[in-house]
Gaussian input, Z-matrix of N, CA and C with variables (Angstrom, degrees):
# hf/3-21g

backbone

0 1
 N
 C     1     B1
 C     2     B2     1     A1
 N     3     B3     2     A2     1     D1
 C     4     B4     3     A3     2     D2
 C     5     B5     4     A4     3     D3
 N     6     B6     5     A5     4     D4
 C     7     B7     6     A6     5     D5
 C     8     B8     7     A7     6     D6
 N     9     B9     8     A8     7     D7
 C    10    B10     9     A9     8     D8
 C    11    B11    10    A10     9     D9
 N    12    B12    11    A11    10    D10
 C    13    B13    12    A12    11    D11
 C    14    B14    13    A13    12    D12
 N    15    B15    14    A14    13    D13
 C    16    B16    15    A15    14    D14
 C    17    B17    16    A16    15    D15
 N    18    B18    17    A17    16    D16
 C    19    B19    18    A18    17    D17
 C    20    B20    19    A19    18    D18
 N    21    B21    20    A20    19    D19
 C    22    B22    21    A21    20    D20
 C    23    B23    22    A22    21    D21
 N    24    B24    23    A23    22    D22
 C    25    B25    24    A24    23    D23
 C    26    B26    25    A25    24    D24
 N    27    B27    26    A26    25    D25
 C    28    B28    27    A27    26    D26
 C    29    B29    28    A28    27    D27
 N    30    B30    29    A29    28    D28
 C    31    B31    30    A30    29    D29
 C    32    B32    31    A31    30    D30
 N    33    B33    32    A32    31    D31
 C    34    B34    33    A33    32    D32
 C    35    B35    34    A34    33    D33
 N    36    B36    35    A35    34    D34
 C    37    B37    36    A36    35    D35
 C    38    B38    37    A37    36    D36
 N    39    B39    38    A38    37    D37
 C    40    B40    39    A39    38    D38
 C    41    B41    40    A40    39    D39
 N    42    B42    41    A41    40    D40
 C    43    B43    42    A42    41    D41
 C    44    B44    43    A43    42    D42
 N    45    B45    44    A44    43    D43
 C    46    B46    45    A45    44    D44
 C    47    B47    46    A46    45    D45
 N    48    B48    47    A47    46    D46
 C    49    B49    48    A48    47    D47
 C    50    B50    49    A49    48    D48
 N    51    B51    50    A50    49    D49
 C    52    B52    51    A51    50    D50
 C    53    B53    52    A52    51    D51
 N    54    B54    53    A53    52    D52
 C    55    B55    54    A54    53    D53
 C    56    B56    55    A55    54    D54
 N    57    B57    56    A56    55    D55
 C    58    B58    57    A57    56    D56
 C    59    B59    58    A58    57    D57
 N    60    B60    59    A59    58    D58
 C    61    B61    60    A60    59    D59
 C    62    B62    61    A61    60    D60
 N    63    B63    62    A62    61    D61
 C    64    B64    63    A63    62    D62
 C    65    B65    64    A64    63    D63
 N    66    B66    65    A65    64    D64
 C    67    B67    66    A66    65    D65
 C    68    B68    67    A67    66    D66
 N    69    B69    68    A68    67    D67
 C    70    B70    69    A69    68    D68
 C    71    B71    70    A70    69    D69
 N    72    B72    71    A71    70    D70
 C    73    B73    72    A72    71    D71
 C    74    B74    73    A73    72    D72
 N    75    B75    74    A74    73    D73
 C    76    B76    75    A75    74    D74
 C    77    B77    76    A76    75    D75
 N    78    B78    77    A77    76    D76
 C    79    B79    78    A78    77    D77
 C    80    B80    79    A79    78    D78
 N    81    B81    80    A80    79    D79
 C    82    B82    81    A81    80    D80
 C    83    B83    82    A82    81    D81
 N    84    B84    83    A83    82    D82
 C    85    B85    84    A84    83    D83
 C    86    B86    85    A85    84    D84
 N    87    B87    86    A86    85    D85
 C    88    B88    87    A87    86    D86
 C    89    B89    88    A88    87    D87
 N    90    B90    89    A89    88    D88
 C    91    B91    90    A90    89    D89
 C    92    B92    91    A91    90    D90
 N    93    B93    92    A92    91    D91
 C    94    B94    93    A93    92    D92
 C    95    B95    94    A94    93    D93
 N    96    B96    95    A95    94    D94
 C    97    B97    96    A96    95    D95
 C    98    B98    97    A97    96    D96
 N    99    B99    98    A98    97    D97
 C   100   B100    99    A99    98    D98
 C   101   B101   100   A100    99    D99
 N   102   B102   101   A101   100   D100
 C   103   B103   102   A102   101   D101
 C   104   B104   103   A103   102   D102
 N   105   B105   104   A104   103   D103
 C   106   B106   105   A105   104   D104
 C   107   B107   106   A106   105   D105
 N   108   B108   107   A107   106   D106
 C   109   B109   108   A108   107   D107
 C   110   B110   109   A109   108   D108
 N   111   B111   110   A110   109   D109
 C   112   B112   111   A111   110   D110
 C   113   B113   112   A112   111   D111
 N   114   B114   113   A113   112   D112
 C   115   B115   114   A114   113   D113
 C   116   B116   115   A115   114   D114
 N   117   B117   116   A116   115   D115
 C   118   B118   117   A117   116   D116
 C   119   B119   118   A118   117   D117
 N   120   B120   119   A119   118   D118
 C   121   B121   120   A120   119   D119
 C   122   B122   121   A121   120   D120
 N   123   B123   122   A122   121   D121
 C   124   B124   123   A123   122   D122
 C   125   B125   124   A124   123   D123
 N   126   B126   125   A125   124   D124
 C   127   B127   126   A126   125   D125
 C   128   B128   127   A127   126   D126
 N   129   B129   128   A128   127   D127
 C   130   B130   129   A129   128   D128
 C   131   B131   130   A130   129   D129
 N   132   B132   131   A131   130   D130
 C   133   B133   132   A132   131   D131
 C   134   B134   133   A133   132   D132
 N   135   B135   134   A134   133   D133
 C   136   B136   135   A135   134   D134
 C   137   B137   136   A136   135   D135
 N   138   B138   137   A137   136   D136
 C   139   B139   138   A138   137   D137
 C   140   B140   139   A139   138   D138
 N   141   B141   140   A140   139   D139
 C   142   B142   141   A141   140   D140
 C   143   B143   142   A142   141   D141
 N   144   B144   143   A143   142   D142
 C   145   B145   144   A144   143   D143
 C   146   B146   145   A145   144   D144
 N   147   B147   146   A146   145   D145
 C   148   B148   147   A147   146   D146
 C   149   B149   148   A148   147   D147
 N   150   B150   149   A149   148   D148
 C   151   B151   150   A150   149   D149
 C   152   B152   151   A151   150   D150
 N   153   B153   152   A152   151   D151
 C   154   B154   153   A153   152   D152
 C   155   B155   154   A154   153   D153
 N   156   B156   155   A155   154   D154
 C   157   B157   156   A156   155   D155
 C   158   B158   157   A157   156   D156
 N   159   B159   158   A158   157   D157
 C   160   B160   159   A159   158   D158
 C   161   B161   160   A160   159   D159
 N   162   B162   161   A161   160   D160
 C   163   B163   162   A162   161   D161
 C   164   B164   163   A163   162   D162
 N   165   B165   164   A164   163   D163
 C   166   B166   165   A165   164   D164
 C   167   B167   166   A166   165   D165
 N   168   B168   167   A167   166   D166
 C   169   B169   168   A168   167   D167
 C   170   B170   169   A169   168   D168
 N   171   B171   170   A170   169   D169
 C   172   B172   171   A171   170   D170
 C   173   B173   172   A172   171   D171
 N   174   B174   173   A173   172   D172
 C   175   B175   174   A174   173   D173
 C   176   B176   175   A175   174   D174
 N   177   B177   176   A176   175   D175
 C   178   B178   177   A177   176   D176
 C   179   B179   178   A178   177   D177
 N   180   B180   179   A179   178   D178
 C   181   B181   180   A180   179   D179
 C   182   B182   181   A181   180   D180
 N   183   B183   182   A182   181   D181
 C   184   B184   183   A183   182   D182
 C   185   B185   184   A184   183   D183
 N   186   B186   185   A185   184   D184
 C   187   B187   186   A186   185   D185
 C   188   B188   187   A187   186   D186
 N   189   B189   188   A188   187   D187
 C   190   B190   189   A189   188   D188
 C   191   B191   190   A190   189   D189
 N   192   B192   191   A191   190   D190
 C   193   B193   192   A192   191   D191
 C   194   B194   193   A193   192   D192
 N   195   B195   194   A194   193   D193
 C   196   B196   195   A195   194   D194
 C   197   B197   196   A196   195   D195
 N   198   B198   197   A197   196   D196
 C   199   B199   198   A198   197   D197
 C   200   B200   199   A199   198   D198
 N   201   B201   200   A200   199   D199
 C   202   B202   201   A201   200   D200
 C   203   B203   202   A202   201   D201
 N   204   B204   203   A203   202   D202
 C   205   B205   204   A204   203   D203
 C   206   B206   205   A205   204   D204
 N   207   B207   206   A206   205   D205
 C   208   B208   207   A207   206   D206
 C   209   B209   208   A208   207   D207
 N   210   B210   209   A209   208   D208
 C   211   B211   210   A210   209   D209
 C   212   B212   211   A211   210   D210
 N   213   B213   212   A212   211   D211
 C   214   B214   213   A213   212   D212
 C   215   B215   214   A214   213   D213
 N   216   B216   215   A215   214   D214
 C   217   B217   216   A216   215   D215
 C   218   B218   217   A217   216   D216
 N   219   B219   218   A218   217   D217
 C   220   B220   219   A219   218   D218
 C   221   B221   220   A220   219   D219
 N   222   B222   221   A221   220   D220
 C   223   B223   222   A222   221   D221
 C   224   B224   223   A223   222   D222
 N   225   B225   224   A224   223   D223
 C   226   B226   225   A225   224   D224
 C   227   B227   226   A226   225   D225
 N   228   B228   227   A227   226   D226
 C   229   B229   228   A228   227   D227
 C   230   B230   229   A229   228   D228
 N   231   B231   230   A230   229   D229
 C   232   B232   231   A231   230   D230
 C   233   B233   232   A232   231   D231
 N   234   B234   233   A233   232   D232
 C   235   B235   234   A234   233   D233
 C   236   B236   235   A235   234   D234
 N   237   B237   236   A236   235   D235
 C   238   B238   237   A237   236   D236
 C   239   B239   238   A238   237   D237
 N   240   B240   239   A239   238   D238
 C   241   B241   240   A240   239   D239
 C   242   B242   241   A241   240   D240
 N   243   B243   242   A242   241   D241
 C   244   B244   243   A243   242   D242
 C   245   B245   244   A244   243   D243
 N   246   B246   245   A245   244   D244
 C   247   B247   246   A246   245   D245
 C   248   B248   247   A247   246   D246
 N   249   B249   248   A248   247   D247
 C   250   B250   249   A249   248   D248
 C   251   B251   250   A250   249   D249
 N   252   B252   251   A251   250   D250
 C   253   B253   252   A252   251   D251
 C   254   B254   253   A253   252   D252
 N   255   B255   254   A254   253   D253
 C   256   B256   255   A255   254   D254
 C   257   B257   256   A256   255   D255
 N   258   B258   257   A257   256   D256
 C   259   B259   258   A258   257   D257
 C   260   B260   259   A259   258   D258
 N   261   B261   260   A260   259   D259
 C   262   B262   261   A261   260   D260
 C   263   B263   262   A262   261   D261
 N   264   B264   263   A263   262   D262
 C   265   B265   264   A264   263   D263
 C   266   B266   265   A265   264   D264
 N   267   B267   266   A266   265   D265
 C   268   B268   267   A267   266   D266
 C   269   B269   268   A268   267   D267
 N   270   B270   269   A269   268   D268
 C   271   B271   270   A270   269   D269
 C   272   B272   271   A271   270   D270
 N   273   B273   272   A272   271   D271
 C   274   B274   273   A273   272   D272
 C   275   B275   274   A274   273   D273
 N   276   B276   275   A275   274   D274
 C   277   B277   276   A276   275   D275
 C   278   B278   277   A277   276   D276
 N   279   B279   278   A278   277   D277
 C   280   B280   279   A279   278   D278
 C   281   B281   280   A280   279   D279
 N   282   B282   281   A281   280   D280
 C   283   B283   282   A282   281   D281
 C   284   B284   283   A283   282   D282
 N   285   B285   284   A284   283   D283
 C   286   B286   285   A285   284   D284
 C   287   B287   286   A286   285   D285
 N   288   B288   287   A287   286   D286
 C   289   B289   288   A288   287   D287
 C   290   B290   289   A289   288   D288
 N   291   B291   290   A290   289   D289
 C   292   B292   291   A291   290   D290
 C   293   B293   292   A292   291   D291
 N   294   B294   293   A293   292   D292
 C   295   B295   294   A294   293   D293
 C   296   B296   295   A295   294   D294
 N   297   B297   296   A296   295   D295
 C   298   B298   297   A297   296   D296
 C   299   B299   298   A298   297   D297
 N   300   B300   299   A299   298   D298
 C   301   B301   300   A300   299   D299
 C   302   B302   301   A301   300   D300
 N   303   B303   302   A302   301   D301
 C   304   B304   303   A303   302   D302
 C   305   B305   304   A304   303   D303
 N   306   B306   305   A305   304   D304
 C   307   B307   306   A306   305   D305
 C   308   B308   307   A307   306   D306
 N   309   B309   308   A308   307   D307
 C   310   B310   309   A309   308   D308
 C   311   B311   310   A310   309   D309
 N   312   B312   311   A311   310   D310
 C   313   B313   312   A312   311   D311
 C   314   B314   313   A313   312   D312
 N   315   B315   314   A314   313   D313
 C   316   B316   315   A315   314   D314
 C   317   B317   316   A316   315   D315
 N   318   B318   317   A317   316   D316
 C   319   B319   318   A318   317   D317
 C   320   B320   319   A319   318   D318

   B1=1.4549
   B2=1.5284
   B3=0.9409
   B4=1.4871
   B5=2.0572
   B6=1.5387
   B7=1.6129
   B8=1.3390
   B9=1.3284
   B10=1.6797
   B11=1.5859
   B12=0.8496
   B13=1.6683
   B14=1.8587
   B15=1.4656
   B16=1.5317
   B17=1.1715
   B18=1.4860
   B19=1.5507
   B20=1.3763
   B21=1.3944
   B22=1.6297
   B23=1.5339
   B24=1.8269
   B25=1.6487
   B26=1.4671
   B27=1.3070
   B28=1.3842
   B29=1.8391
   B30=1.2724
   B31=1.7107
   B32=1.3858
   B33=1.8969
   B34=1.7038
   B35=1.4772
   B36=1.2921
   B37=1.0503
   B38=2.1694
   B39=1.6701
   B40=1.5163
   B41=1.2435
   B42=1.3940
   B43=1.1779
   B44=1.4487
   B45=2.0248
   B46=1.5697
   B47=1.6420
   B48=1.6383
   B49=1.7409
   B50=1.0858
   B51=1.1706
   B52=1.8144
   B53=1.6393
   B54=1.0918
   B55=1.4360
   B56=1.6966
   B57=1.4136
   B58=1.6945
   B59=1.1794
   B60=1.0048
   B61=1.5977
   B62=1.6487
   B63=1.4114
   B64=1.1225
   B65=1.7179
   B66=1.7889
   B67=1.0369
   B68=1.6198
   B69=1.3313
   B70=1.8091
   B71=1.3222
   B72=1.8630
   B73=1.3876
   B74=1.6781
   B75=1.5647
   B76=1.6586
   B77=1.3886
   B78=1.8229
   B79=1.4973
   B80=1.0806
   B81=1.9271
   B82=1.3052
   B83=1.9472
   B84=1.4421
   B85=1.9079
   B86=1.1982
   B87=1.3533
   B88=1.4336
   B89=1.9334
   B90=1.3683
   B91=0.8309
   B92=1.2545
   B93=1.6744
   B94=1.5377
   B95=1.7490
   B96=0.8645
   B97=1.3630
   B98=2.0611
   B99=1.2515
   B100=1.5259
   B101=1.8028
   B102=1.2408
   B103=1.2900
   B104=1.6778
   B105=1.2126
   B106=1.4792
   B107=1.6031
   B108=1.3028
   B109=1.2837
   B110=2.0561
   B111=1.0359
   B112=1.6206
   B113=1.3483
   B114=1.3918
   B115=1.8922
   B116=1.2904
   B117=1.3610
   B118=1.6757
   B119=1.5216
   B120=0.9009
   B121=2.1139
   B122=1.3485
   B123=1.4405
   B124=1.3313
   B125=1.4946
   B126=1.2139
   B127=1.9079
   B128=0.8785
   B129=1.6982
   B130=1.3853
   B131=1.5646
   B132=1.3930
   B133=0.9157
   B134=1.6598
   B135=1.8637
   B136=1.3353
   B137=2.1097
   B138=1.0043
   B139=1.7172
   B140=1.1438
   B141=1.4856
   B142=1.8306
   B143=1.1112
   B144=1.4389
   B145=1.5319
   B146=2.0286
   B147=1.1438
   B148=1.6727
   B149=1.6820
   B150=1.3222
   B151=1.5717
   B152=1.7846
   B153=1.5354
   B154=0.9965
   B155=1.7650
   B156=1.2434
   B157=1.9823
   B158=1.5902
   B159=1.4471
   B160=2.1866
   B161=1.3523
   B162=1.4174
   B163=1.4485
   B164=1.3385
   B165=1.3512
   B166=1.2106
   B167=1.2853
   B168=1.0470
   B169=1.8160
   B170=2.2133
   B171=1.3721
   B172=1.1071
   B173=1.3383
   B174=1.0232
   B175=1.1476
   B176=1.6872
   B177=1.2659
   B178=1.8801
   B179=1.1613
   B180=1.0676
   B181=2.0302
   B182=1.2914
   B183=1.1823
   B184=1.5141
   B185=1.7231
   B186=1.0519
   B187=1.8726
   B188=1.2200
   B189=1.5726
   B190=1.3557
   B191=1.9982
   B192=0.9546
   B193=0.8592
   B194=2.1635
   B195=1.6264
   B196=1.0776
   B197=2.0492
   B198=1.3044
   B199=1.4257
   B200=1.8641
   B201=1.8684
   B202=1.7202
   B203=1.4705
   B204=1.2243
   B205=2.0840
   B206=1.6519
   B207=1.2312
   B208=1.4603
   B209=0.8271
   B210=1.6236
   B211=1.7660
   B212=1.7469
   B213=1.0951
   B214=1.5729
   B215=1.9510
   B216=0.8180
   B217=1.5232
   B218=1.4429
   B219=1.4217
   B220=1.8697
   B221=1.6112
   B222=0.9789
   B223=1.3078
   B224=1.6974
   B225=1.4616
   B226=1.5251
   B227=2.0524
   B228=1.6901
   B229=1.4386
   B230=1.4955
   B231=1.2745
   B232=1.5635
   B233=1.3957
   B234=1.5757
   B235=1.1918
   B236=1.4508
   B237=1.1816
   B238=1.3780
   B239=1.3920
   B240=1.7992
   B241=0.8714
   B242=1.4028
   B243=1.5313
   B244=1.8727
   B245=1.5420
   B246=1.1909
   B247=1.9195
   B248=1.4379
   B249=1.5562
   B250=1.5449
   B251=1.3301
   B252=1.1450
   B253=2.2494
   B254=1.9875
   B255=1.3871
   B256=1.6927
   B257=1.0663
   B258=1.0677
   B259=1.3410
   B260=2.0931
   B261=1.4166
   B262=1.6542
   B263=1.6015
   B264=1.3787
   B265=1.7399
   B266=2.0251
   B267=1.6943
   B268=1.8323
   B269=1.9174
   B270=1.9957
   B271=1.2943
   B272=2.0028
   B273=1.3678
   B274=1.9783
   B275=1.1833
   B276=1.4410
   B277=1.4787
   B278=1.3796
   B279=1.1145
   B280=1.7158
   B281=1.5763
   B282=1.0610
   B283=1.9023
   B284=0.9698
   B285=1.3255
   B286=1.4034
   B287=1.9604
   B288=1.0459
   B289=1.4476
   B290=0.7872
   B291=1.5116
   B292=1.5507
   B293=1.8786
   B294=1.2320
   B295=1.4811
   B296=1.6250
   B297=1.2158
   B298=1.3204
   B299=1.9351
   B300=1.4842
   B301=2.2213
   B302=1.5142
   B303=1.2644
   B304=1.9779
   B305=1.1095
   B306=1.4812
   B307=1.7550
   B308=1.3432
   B309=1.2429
   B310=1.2717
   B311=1.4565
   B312=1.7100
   B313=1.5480
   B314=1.6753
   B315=1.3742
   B316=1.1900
   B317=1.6501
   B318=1.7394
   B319=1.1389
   B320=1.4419
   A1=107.96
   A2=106.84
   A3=116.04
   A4=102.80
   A5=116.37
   A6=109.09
   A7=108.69
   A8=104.14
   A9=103.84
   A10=130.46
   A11=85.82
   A12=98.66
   A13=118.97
   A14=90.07
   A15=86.96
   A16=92.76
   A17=144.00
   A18=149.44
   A19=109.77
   A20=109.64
   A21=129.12
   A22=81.70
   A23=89.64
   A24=120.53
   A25=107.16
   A26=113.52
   A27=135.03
   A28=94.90
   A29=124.83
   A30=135.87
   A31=97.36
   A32=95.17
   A33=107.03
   A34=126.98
   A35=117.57
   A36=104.98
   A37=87.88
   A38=92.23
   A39=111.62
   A40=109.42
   A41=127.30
   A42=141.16
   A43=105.56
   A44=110.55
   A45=97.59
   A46=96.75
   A47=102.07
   A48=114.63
   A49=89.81
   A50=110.30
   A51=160.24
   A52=87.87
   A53=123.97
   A54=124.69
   A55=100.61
   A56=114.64
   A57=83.30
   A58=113.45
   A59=125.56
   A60=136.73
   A61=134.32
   A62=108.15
   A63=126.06
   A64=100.24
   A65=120.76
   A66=81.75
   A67=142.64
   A68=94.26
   A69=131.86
   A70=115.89
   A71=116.80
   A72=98.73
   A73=94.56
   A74=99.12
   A75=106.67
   A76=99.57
   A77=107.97
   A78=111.28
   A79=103.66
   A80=116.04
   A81=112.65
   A82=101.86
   A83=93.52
   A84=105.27
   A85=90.62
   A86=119.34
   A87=135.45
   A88=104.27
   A89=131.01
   A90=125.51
   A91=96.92
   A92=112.11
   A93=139.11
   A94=109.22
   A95=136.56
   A96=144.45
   A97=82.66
   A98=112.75
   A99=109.47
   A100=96.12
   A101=114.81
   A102=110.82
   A103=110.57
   A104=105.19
   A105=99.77
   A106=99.81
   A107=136.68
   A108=140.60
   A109=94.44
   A110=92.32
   A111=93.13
   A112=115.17
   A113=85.89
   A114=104.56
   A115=116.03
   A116=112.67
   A117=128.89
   A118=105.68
   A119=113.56
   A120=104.54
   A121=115.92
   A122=96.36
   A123=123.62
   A124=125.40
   A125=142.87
   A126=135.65
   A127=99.44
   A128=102.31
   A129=114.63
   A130=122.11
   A131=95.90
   A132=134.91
   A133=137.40
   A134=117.19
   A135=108.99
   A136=101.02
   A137=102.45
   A138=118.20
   A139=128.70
   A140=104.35
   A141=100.81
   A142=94.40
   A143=85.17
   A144=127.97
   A145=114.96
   A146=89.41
   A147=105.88
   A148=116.50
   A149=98.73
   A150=88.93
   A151=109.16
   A152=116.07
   A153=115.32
   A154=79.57
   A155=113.31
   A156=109.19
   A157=99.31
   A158=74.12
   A159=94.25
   A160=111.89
   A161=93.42
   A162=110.92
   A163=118.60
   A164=162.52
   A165=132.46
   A166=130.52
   A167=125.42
   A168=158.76
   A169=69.18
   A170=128.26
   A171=126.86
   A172=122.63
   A173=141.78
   A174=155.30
   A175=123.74
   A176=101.74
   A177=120.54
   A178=79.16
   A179=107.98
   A180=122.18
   A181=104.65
   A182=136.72
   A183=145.73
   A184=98.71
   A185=106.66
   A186=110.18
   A187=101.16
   A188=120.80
   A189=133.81
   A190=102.85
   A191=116.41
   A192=133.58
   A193=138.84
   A194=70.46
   A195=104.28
   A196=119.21
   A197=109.70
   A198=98.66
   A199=84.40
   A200=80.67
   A201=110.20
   A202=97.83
   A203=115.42
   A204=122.55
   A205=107.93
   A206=111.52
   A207=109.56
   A208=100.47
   A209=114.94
   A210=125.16
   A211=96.56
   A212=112.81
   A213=122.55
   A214=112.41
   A215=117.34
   A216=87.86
   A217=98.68
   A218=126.31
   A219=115.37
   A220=82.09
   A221=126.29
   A222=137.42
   A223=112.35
   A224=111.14
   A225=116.78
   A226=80.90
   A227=95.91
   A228=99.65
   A229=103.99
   A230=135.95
   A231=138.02
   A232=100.35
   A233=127.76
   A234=140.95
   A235=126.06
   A236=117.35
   A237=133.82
   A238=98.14
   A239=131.85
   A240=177.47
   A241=115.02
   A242=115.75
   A243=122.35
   A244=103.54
   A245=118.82
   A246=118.95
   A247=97.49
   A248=97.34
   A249=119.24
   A250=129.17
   A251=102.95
   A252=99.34
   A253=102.61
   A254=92.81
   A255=101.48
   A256=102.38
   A257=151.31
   A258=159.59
   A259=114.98
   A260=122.43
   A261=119.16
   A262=92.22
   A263=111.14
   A264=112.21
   A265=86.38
   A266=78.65
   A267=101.60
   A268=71.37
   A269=72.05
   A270=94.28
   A271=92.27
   A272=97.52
   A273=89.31
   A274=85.59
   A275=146.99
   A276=134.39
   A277=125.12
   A278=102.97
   A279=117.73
   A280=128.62
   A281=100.02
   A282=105.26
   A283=80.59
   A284=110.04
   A285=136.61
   A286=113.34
   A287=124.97
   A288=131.03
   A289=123.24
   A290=164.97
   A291=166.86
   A292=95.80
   A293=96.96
   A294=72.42
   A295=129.64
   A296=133.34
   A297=108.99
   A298=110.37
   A299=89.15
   A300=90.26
   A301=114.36
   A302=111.92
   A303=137.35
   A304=99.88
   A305=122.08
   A306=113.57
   A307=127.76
   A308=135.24
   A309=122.25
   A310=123.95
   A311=98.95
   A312=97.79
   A313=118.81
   A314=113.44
   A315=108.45
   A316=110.25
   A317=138.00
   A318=115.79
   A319=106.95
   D1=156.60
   D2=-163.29
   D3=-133.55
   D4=159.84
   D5=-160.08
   D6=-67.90
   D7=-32.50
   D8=157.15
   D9=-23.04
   D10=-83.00
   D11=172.18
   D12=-62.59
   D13=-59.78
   D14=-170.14
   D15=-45.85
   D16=-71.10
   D17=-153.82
   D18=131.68
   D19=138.01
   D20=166.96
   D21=-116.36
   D22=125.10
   D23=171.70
   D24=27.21
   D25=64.66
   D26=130.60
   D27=92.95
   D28=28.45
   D29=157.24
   D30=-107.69
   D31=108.51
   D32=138.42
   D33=-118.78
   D34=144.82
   D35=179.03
   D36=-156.84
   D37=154.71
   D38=-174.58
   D39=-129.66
   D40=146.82
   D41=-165.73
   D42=-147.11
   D43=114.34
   D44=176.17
   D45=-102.96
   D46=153.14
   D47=-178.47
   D48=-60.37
   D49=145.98
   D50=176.92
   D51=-52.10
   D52=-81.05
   D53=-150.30
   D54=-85.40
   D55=-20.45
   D56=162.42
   D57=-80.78
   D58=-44.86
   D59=-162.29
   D60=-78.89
   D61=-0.64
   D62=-162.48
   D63=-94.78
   D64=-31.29
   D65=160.24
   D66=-118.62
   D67=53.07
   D68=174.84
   D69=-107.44
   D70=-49.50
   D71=-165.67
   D72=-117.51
   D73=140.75
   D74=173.13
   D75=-44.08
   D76=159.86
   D77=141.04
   D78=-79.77
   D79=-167.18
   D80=179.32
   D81=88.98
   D82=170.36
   D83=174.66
   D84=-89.82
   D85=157.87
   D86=-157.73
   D87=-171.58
   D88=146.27
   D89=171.29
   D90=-122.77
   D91=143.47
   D92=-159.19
   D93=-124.38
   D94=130.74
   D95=-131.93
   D96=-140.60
   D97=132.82
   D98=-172.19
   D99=-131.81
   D100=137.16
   D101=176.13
   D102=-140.20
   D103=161.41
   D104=179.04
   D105=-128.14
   D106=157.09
   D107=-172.63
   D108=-83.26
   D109=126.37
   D110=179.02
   D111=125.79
   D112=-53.12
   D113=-170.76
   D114=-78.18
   D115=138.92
   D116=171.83
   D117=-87.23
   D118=-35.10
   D119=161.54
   D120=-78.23
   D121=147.28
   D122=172.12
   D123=-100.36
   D124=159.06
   D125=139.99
   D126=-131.58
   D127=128.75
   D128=130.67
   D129=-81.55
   D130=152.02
   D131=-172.08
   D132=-127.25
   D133=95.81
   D134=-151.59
   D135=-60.22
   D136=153.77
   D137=154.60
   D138=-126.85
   D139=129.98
   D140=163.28
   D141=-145.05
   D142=129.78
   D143=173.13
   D144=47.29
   D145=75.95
   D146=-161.57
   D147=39.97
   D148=44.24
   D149=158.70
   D150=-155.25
   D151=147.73
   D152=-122.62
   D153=-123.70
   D154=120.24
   D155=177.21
   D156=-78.18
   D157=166.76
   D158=156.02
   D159=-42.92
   D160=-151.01
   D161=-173.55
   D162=35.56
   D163=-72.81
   D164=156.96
   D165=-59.01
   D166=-34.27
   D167=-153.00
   D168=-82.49
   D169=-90.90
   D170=-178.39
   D171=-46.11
   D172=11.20
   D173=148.32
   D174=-86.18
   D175=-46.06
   D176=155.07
   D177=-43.02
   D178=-96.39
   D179=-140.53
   D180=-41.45
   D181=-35.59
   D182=-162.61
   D183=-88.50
   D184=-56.91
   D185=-179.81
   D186=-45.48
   D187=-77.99
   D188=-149.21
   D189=-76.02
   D190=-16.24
   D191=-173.22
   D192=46.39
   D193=56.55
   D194=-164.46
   D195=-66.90
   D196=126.16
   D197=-160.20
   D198=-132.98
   D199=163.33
   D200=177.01
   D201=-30.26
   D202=142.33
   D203=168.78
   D204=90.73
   D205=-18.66
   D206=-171.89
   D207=-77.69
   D208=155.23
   D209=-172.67
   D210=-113.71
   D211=140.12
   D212=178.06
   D213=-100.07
   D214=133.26
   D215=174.72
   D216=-123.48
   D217=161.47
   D218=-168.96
   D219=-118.12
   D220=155.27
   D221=158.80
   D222=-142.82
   D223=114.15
   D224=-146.93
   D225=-87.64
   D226=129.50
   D227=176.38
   D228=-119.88
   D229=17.10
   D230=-152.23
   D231=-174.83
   D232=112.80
   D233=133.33
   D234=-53.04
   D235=-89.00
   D236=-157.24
   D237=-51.51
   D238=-52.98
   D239=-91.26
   D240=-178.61
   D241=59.68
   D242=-156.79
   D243=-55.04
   D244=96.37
   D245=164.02
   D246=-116.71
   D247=143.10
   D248=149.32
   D249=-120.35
   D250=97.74
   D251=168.76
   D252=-41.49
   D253=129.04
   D254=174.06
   D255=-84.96
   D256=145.93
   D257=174.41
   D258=-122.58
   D259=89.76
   D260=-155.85
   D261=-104.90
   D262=132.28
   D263=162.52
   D264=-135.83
   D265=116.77
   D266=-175.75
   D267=-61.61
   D268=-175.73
   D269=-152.87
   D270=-108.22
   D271=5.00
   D272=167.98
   D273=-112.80
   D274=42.98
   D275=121.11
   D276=-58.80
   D277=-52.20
   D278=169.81
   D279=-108.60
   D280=168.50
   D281=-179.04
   D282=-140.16
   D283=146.10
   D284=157.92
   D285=-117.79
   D286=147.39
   D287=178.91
   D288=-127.09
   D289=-136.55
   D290=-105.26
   D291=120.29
   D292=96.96
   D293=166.90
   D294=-94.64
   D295=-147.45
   D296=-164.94
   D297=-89.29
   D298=-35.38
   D299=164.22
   D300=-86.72
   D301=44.31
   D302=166.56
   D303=71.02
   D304=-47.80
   D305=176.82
   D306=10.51
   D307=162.22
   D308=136.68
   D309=-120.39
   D310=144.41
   D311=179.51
   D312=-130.47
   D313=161.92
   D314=-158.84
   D315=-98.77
   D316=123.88
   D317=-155.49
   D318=-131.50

């Protein structure tokens, strides 16, 4: 996650790309159902048009405790009924580097 999203002074907001997501999430307002494997709570979360406001979305971030570098992964578990399992690998799970021909590699 990046400050964007997580929030500067208490604004979050998420946006999935157009061309992955378009043919998973309606356009239009949509309510999004957020789950984590483990957890007995849920958020919803309003959407329009693949992008996802505060207020629940900030409530995620605050529960799970999700910070700048963390990777989110969505894994769509609900059609009819829009849910995504969150999927979080903090960010001292991995290193990432520059290697010396710019690449990146994983260490």
């Amino acid at each position: 996650m990046n400050k964007n999203i997580i929030g500067d002074k208490g604004t979050f907001a998420l946006d999935f790309d157009t061309l992955y997501a378009a043919p998973y999430l309606p356009d239009g307002e949509q309510t999004l159902t957020l789950h984590r494997t483990g957890w007995c709570k849920s958020w919803s979360a309003l959407m329009h048009n693949r992008r996802i406001f505060d207020g629940e979305l900030c409530e995620f971030a605050r529960d799970n405790r999700v910070l700048i570098g963390d990777i989110c992964l969505f894994e769509l578990v609900g059609i009819e009924r829009l849910a995504i399992m969150v999927h979080i690998i903090r960010s001292e799970q991995y290193c990432v580097a520059l290697s010396a021909d710019g690449g990146l590699m994983t260490t």
